[in-house]
C-alpha positions as CSV (number, residue, x, y, z in Angstrom):
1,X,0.0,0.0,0.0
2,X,1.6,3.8,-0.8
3,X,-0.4,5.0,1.6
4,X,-0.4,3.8,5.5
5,X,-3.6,4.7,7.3
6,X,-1.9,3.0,10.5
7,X,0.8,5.7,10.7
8,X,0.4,8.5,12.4
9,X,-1.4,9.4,15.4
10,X,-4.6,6.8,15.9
11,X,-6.9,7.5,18.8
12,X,-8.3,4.7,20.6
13,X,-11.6,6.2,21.1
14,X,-13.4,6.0,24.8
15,X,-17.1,5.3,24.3
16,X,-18.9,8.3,25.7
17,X,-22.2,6.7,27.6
18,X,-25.2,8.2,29.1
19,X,-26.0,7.9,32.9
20,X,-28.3,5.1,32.3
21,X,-25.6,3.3,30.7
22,X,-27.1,3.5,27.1
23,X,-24.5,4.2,24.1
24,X,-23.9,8.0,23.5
25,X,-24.2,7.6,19.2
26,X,-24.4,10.9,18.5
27,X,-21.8,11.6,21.5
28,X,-19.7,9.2,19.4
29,X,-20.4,11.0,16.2
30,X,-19.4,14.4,17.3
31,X,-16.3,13.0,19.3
32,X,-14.5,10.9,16.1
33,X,-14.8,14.2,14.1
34,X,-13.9,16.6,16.7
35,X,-10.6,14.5,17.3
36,X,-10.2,14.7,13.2
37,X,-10.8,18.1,13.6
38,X,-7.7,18.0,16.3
39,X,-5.1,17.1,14.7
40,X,-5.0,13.4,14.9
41,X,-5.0,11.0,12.4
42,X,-7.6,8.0,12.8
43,X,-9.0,5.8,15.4
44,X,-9.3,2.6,16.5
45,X,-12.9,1.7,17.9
46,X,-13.6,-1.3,20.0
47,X,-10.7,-1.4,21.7
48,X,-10.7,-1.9,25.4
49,X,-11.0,1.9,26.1
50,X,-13.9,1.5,23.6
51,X,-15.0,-1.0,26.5
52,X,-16.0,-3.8,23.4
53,X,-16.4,-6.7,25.7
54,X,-19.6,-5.0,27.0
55,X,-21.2,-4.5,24.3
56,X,-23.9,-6.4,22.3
57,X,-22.9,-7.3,18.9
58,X,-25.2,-4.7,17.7
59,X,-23.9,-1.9,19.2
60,X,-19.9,-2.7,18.5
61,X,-21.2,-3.3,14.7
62,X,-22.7,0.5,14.7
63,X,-19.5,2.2,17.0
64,X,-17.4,1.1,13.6
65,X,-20.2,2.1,11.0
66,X,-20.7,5.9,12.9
67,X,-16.8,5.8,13.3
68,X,-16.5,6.0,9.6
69,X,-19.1,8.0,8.9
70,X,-17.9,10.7,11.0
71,X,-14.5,10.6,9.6
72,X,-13.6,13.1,6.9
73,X,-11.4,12.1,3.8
74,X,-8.1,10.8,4.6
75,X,-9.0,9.8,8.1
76,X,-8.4,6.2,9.0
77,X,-10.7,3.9,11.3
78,X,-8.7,0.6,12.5
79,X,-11.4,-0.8,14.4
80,X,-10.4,-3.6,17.1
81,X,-11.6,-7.0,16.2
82,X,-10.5,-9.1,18.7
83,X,-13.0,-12.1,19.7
84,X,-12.2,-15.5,21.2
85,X,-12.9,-17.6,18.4
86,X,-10.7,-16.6,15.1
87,X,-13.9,-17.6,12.8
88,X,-15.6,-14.6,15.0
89,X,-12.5,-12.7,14.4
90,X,-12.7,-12.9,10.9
91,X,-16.7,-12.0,10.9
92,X,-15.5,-8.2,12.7
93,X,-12.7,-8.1,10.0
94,X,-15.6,-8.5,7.0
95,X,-17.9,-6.1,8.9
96,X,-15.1,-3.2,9.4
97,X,-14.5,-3.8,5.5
98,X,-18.3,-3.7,4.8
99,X,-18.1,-0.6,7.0
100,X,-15.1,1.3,5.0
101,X,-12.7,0.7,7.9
102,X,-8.8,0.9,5.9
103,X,-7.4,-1.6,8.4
104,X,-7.9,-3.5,11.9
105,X,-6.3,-4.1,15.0
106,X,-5.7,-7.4,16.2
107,X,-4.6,-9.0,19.6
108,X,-3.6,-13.0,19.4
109,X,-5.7,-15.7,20.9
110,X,-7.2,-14.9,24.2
111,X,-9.5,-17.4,25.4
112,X,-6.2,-19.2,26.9
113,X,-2.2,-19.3,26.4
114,X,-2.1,-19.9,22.9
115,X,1.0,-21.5,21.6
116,X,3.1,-20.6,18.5
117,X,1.1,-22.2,16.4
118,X,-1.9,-21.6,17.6
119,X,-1.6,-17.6,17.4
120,X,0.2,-18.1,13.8
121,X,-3.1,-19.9,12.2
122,X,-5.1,-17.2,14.2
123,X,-3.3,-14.4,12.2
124,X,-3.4,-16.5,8.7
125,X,-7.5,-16.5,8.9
126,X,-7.4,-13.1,9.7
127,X,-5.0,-11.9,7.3
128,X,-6.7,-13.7,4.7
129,X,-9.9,-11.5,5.0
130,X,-8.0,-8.6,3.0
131,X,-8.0,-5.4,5.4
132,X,-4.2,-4.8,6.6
133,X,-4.1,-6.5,10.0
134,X,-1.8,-4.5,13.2
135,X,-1.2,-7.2,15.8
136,X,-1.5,-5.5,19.4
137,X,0.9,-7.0,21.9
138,X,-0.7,-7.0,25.7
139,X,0.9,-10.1,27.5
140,X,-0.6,-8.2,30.4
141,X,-4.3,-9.2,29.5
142,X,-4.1,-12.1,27.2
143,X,-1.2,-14.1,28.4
144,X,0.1,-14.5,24.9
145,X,3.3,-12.5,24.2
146,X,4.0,-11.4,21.0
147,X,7.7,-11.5,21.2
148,X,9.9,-9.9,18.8
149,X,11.2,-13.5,16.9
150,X,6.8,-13.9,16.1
151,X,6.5,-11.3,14.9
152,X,9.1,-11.2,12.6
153,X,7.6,-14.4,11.7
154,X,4.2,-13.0,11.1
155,X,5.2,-10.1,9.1
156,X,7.7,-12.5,6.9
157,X,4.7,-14.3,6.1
158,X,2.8,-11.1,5.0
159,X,0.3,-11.9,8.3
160,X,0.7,-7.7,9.9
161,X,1.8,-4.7,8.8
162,X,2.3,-3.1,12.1
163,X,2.3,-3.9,15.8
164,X,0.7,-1.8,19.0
165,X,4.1,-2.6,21.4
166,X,2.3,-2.7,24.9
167,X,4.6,-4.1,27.0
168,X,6.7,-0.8,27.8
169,X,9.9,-2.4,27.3
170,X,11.3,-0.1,25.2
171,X,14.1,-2.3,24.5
172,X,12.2,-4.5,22.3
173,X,11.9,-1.9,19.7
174,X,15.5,-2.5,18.1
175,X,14.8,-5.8,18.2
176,X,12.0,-5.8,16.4
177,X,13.8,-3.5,14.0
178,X,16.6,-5.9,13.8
179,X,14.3,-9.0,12.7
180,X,12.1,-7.5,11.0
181,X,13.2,-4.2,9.9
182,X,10.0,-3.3,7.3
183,X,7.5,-4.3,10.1
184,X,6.2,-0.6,11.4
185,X,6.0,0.2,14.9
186,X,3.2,1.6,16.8
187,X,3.2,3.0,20.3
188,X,0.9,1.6,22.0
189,X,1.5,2.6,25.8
190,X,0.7,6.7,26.2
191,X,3.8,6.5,29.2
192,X,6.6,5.5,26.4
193,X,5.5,8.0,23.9
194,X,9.2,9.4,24.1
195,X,11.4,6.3,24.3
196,X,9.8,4.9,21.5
197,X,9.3,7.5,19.1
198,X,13.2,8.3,20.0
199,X,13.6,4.2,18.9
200,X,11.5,5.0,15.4
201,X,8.1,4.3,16.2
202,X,6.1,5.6,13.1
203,X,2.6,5.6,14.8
204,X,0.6,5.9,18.0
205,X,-2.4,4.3,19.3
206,X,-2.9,6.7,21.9
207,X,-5.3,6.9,25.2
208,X,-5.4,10.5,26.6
209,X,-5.4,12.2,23.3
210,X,-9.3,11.6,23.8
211,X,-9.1,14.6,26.4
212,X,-5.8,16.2,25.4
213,X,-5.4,15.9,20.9
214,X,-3.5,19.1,20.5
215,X,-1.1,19.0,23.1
216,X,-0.5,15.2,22.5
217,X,-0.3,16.1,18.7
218,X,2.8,18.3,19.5
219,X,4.3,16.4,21.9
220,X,4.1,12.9,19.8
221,X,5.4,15.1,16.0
222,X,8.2,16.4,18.4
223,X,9.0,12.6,19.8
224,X,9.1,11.4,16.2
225,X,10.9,14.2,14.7
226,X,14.4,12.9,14.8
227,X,16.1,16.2,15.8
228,X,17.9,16.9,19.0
229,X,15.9,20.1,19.7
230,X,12.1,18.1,18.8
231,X,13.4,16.3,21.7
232,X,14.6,18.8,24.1
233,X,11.3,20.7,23.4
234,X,9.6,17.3,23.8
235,X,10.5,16.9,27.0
236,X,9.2,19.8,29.5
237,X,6.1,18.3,27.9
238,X,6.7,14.7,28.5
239,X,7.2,14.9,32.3
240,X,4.1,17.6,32.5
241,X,1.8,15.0,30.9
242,X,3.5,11.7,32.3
243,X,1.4,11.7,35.8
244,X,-2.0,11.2,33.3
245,X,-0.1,9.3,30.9
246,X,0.9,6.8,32.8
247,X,-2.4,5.7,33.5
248,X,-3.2,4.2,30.1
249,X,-0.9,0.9,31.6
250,X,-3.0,0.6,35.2
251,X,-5.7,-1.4,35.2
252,X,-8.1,1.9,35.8
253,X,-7.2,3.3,32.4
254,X,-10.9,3.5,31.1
255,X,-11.9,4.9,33.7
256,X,-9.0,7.7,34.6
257,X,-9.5,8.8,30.7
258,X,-12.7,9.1,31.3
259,X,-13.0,10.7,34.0
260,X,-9.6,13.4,32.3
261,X,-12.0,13.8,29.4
262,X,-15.3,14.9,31.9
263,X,-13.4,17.4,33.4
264,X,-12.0,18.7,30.1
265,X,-15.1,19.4,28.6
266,X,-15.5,16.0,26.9
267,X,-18.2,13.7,27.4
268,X,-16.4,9.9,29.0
269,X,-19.3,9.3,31.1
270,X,-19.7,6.4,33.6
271,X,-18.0,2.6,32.5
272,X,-20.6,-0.7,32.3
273,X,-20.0,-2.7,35.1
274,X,-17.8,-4.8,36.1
275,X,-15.7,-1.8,35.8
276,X,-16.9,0.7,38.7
277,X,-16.2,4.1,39.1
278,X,-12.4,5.5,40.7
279,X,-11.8,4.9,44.2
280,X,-12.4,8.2,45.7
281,X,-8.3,9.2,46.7
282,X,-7.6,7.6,42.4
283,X,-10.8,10.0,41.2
284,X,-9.1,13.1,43.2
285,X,-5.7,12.3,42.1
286,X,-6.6,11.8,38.3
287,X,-8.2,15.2,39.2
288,X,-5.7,16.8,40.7
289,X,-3.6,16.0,37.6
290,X,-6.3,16.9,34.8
291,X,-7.2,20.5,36.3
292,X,-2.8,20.8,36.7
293,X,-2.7,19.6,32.9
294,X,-5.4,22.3,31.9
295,X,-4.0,25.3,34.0
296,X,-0.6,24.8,32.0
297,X,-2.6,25.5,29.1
298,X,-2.7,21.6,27.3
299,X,-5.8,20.9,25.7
């Protein structure tokens, strides 16, 4: 493909919904093209700030169809597709196509620790769809690790195109780039934005950029930039944001973004349970840090 609609700065979008717990559609709507409107590049829907595994099949069908059709030319939608069966995989992949989705993000086998095999016949059926798949490395959540070695594997085979690097060991980055030096690299934790854009990361699948796209605009084209002063300018930035960055790799992340976007003027709304709201002391620190964010003048 000459052009790369993974690149770039990809929001994995929160789903705003209402107090009753009902998805905010029109919420959606205006949030995917206010973020276009922002600076970013694309999104990713139905990812886990997207909270997909709570909703009906319905609903995560129509967060990709409004995605699209709130994007304006050029934008790209990577919707998640992850499922536990790969033959339910491949059914997302056909409806993000059907939808106009350019590509789609991918985590391995998660049902149980899937072996070699296993998660290299689950990225054949999904490759074989059409849409350019991303794998999304989280050995956190699914148990599986993508480890540089697979991947280079996968992306010999013509399996991804790209992977979301979650495990913040920035380390694996010139691995990667030594075994498979044409396979592009995506941040995909907001709290390494800097060491991995410094290591060559072409993209980011970001988290706060829901409440903050402007300020996490300049800080990740200053990360990626390659020059010395990008990076000393970078980094005044880096350690001012870091405090609500580093909650997109805690276990509260939906909620914390949520919650920063509320306060900024976006709608996050409440979570569907089994994720409850912030303890009270996590809800007044994320707080804290948000208003402290938005009195330096990010937005």
């Amino acid at each position: 493909m000459t052009h790369k609609p993974w690149r770039g700065i990809t929001v994995a979008t929160a789903l705003p919904l209402t107090d009753d717990l009902a998805v905010d559609f029109d919420g959606y709507a205006e949030h995917v093209a206010w973020l276009a409107e922002n600076g970013v590049d694309g999104v990713a829907p139905n990812g886990s700030l997207g909270e997909y595994h709570n909703l009906t099949d319905e609903e995560r069908a129509r967060v990709v169809e409004i995605a699209v059709e709130a994007s304006p030319d050029g934008f790209g939608v990577m919707p998640g597709v992850a499922a536990y069966g790969s033959q339910e995989t491949c059914r997302w992949i056909e409806q993000a196509a059907s939808a106009g989705a350019q590509s789609v993000l991918l985590l391995p086998p998660n049902a149980y620790r899937a072996d070699r095999a296993a998660v290299i016949e689950h990225y054949r059926a999904a490759a074989a769809v059409g849409l350019p798949v991303v794998a999304y490395n989280n050995p956190y959540d699914t148990k599986v690790d993508l480890t540089p070695d697979l991947l280079a594997e996968l992306h010999g085979e013509g399996l991804i195109v790209a992977v979301k690097e979650f495990t913040g060991d920035v380390r694996r980055a010139y691995e990667i780039r030594e075994l498979a030096p044409e396979l592009d690299l995506l941040i995909g934790s907001d709290d390494v934005l800097l060491e991995l854009g410094l290591a060559g990361a072409v993209g980011w699948i970001a988290g706060y950029t829901n409440a903050f796209p402007r300020a996490c605009k300049e800080l990740y084209d200053l990360a990626t930039s390659g020059r010395a002063e990008g990076i000393e300018k970078a980094l005044p930035i880096y350690r001012d944001l870091h405090p609500l960055l580093r909650w997109d790799s805690k276990t509260e992340f939906v909620q914390a973004i949520k919650l920063s976007m509320d306060i900024a003027g976006r709608r996050g709304g409440p979570c569907r349970p089994p994720r409850l709201p912030l303890a009270p002391e996590t809800a007044e620190r994320v707080t804290a840090d948000t208003k402290a964010a938005i009195s330096k003048g990010f937005n």
